[in-house]
C-alpha positions as CSV (number, residue, x, y, z in Angstrom):
1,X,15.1,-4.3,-8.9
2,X,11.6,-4.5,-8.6
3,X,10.0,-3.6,-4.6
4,X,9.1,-6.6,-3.0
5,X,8.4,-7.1,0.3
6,X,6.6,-9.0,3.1
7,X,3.5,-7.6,5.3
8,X,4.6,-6.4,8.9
9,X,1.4,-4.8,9.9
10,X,-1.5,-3.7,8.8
11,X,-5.1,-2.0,9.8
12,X,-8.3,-1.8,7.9
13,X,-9.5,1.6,7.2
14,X,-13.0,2.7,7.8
15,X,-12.9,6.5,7.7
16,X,-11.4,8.2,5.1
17,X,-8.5,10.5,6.3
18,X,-8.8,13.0,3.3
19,X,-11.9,14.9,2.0
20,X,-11.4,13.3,-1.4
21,X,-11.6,10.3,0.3
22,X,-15.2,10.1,1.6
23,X,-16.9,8.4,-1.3
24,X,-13.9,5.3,-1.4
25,X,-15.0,3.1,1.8
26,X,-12.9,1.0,3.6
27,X,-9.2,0.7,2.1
28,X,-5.6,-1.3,3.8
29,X,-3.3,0.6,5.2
30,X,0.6,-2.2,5.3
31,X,3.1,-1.7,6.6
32,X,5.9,-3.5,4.4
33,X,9.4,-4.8,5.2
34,X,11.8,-4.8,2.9
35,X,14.7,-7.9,3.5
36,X,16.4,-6.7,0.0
37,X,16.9,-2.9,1.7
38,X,18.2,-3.8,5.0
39,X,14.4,-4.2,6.0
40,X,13.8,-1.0,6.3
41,X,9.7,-0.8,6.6
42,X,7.4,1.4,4.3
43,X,3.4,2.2,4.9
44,X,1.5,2.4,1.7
45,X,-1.9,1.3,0.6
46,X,-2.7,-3.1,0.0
47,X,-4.4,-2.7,-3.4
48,X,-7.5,-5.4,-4.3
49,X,-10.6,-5.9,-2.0
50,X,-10.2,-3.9,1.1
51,X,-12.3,-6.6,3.1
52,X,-9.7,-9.6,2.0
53,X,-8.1,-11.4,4.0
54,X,-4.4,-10.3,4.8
55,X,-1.8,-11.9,6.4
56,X,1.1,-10.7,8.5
57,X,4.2,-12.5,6.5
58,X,3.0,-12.7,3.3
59,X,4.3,-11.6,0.2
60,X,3.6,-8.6,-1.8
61,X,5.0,-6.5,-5.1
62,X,5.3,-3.3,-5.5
63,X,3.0,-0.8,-8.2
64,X,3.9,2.3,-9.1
65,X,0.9,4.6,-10.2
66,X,1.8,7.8,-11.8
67,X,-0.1,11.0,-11.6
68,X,1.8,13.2,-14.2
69,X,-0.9,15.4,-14.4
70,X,-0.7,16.9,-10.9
71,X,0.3,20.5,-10.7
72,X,3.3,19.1,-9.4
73,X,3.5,15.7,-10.6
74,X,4.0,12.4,-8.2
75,X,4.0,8.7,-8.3
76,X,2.6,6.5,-5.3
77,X,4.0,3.2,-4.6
78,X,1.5,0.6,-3.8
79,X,1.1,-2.9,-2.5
80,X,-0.2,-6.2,-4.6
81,X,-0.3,-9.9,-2.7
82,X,1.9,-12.3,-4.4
């Protein structure tokens, strides 16, 4: 099943909260519930233009992005509007 969910919350970020952060501006911060998971909620990052408009309700997929190279590797699940 691929993650899907609708936006819960959310908050525009103006100051980076990491060091290797500094140089990336303003980025969404969502908070996503999830109807197909007993809507449990999960915070990740809206992808796109982090000055766009967003909309509690509204629909967004899931995207994994994969960092195998990390001394330990990891994968981050991001948001995409519908």
């Amino acid at each position: 099943m691929e993650p899907s969910g609708l936006i819960f919350s959310w908050e525009r970020i103006w100051h980076p909260a990491h060091p290797a952060l500094k140089d990336h501006g303003a980025y969404l911060a969502v908070v996503v519930e999830l109807p197909h998971a007993g809507r449990v909620r999960m915070v990740g990052n809206l992808l796109g233009d982090p000055l766009q408009q967003v909309r509690i309700g509204a629909e967004v997929q899931g995207v994994f992005e994969h960092h195998p190279e990390a001394s330990q590797p990891y994968t981050l699940l991001q948001w995409r509007c519908r």
